[in-house]
C-alpha positions in Angstrom: -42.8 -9.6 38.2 -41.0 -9.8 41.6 -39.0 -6.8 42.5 -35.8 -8.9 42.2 -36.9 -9.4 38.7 -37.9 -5.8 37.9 -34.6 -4.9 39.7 -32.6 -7.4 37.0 -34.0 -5.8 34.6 -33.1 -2.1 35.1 -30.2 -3.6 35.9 -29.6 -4.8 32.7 -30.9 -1.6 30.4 -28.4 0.5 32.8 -25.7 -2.1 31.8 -26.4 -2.2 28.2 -26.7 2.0 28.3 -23.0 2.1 29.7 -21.9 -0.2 26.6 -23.7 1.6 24.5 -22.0 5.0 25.9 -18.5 3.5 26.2 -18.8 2.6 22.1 -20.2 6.0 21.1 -17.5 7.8 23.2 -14.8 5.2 21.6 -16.4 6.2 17.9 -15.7 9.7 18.8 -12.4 9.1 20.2 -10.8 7.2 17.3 -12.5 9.4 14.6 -9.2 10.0 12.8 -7.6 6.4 14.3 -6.3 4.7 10.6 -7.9 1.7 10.5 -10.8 2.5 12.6 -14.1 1.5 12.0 -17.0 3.1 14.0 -19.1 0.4 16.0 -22.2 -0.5 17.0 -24.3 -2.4 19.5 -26.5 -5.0 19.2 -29.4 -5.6 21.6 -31.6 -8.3 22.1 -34.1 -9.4 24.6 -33.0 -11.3 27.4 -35.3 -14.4 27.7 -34.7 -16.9 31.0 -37.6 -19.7 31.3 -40.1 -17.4 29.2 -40.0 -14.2 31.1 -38.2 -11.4 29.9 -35.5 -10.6 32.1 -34.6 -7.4 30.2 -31.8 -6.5 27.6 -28.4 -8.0 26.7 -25.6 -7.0 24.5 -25.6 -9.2 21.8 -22.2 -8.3 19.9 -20.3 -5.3 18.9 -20.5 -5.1 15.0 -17.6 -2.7 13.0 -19.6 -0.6 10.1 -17.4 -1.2 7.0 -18.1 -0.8 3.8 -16.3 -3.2 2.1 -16.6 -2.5 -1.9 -16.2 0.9 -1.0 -13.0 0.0 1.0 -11.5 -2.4 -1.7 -11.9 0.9 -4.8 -10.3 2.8 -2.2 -7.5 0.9 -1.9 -7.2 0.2 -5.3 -6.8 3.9 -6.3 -4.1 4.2 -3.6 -2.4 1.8 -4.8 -2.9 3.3 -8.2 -1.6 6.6 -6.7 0.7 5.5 -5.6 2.5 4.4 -8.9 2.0 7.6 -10.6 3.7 9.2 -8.0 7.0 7.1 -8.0 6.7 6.8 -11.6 6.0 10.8 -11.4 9.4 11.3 -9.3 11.6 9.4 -11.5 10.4 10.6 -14.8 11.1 14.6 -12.8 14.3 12.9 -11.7 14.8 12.0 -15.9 13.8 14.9 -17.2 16.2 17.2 -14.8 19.1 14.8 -16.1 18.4 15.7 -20.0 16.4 18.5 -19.6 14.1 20.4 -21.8 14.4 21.5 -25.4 14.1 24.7 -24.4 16.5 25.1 -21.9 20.1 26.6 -22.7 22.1 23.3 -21.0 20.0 20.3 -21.8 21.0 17.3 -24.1 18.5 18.6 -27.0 20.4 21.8 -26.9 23.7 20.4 -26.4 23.1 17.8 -30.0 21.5 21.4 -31.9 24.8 23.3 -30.9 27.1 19.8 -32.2 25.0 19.7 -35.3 25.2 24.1 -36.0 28.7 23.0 -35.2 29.3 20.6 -37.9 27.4 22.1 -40.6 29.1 25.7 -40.3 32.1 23.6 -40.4 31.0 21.4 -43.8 30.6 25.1 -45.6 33.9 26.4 -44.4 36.3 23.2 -43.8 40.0 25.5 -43.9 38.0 27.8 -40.7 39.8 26.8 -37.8 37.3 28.6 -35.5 34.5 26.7 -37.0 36.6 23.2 -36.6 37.2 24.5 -32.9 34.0 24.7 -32.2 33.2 21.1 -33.5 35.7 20.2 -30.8 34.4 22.1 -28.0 30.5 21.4 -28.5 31.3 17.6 -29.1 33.3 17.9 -25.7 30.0 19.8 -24.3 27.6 16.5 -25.5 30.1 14.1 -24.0 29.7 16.1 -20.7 26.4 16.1 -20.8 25.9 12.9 -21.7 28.4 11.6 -18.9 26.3 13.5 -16.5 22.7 12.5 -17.7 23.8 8.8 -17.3 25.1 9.5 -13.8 22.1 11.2 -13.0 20.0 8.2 -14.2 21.7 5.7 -12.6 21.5 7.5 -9.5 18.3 7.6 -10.1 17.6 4.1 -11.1 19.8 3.0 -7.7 17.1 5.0 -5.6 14.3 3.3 -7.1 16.3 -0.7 -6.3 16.5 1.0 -2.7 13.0 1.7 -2.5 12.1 -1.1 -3.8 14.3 -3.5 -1.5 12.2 -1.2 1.5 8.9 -1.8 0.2 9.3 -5.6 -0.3 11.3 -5.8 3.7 7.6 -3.5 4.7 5.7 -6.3 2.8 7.1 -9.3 4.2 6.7 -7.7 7.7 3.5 -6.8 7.6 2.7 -10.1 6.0 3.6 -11.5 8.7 1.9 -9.8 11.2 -1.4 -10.6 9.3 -1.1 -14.2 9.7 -0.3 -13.5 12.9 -3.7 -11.8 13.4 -4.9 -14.4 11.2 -4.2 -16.9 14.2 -5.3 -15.1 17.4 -9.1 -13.8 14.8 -9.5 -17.7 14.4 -9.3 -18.7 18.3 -10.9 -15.3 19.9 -13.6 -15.7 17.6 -13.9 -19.1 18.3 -14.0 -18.6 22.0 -16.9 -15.6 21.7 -14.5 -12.5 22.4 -14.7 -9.4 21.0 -12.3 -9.2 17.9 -13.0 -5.4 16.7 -9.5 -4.0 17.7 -7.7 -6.9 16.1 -10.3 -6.0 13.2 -8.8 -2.6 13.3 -5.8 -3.4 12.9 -5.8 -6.0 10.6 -7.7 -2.9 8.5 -4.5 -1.2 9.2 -2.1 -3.7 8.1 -3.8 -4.2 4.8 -3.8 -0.9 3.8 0.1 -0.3 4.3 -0.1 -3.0 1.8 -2.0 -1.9 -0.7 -0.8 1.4 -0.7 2.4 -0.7 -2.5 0.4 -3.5 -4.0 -2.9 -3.5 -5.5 -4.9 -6.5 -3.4 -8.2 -8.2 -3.6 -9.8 -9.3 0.3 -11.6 -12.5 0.0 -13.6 -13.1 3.2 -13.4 -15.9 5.3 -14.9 -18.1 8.1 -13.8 -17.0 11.8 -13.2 -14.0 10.7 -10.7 -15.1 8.6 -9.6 -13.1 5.6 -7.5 -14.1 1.8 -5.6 -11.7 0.3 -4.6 -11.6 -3.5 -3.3 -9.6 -6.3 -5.3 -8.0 -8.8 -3.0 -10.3 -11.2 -4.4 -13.5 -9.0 -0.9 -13.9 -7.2 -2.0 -15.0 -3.3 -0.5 -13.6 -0.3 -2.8 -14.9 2.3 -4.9 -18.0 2.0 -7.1 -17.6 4.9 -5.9 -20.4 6.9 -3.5 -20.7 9.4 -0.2 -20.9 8.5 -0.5 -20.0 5.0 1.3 -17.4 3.6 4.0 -16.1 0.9 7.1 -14.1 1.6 9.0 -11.6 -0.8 13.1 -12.8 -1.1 15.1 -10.2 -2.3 17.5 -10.4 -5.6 21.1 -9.4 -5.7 19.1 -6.6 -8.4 15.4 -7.3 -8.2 13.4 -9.5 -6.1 11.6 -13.0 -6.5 8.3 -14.1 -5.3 7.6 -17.6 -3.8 5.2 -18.9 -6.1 5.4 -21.7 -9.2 6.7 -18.9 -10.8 9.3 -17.8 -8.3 12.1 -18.3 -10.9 11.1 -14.7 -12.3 12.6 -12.0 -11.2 10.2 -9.6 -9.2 10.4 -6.5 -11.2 9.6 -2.7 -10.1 6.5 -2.8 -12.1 5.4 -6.3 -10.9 4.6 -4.4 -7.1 2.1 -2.3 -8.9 0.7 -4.1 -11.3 -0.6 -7.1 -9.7 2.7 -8.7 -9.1 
């Protein structure tokens, strides 16, 4: 081996050492990054006419573990449905309140119903007539304000909803975006793991609103779908769906699209 050749070759291992470094100290950085995935380099020998010429970096590879990713972002999604669904029945139960309390609905009905029996034993008592009159006037009032309560209530919920479904259609199309550029930097050799990450990212503000199934792809391509088998993303370029909002719910483009996109459709699998 020539010293030109021996110098190549030192060369080369002091090369694929600083890669090495610069992904460890990127791991380390981006610990906490959402989206992340913690890298690794791949080596290889380099080969020219026979000889070994030393080391090359053969790729950068992202360490995901992909069933382990798709049950985690199942149960977020799933977590995320108790908790709205927790919030509005809290919402609810404020409006009518408990049995047990002095000025919920329960109570408000028992009082009505004392009312009109004490009045049934005793019809000529004007005091127990009165008081037919004011605890009926007291279950109208709270009656009047439990619906005003749930209504409020139920227009929070369309709000959130008409949010979620804007978030969607956004981020939707920012992954066929990604979609695009994966398909021609992979195609041209490049290093894709940041566009990885972030693709990572953009899924999971997805499914943290609806539960979704990643179908790999070729180029690094990737399909997304429903747990009901609705699709989102087909994996090729320029294929996608979009969310249109309803004057009270929403519609999805789909041969179904007639249907009204319902509250419980974003959790359940559309």
């Amino acid at each position: 081996m020539s010293i030109t050749s021996a110098l190549g070759s030192a060369l080369s291992g002091l090369s694929a050492t600083s890669r090495q470094a610069e992904i460890l100290s990127s791991n380390v950085a981006n610990a906490t990054t959402p989206g992340y995935a913690r890298r690794e380099v791949g080596l290889r020998a380099a080969v020219l006419a026979g000889t070994g010429q030393g080391v090359a970096v053969s790729g950068i590879t992202r360490d995901v573990d992909r069933q382990l990713l798709a049950e985690r972002r199942l149960a977020q999604a799933g977590d995320g449905d108790r908790g709205i669904r927790a919030d509005f029945l809290k919402r609810v139960e404020g409006a009518l309140g408990t049995p047990d309390s002095p000025g919920s609905l329960a109570a408000r009905i028992a009082a009505f119903d004392t009312a009109l029996v004490e009045a049934a034993s005793r019809p000529e008592s004007l005091s127990r007539l009165q008081n037919i009159a004011t605890s009926a006037s007291a279950l109208a009032s709270g009656l009047a304000a439990a619906t005003d309560d749930i209504q409020i209530a139920r227009a929070t919920a369309d709000r959130r909803i008409a949010d979620e479904v804007g978030t969607l259609n956004a981020t939707l199309a920012q992954l066929q975006e990604l979609n695009v550029n994966l398909r021609s930097f992979t195609g041209a050799g490049r290093d894709v793991s940041a566009l990885l990450d972030e693709r990572q990212r953009l899924v999971d503000t997805i499914s943290s609103i609806v539960p979704l199934r990643e179908i790999p792809r070729d180029f690094n391509q990737i399909a997304l779908f429903t747990v009901g088998g609705a699709r989102t993303i087909a994996g090729r370029v320029g294929v996608g769906h979009r969310l249109h909002p309803h004057p009270r719910c929403h519609t999805r483009d789909d041969p179904g699209a007639g249907r009204p996109f319902r509250a419980n459709d974003q959790r359940q699998g559309l």
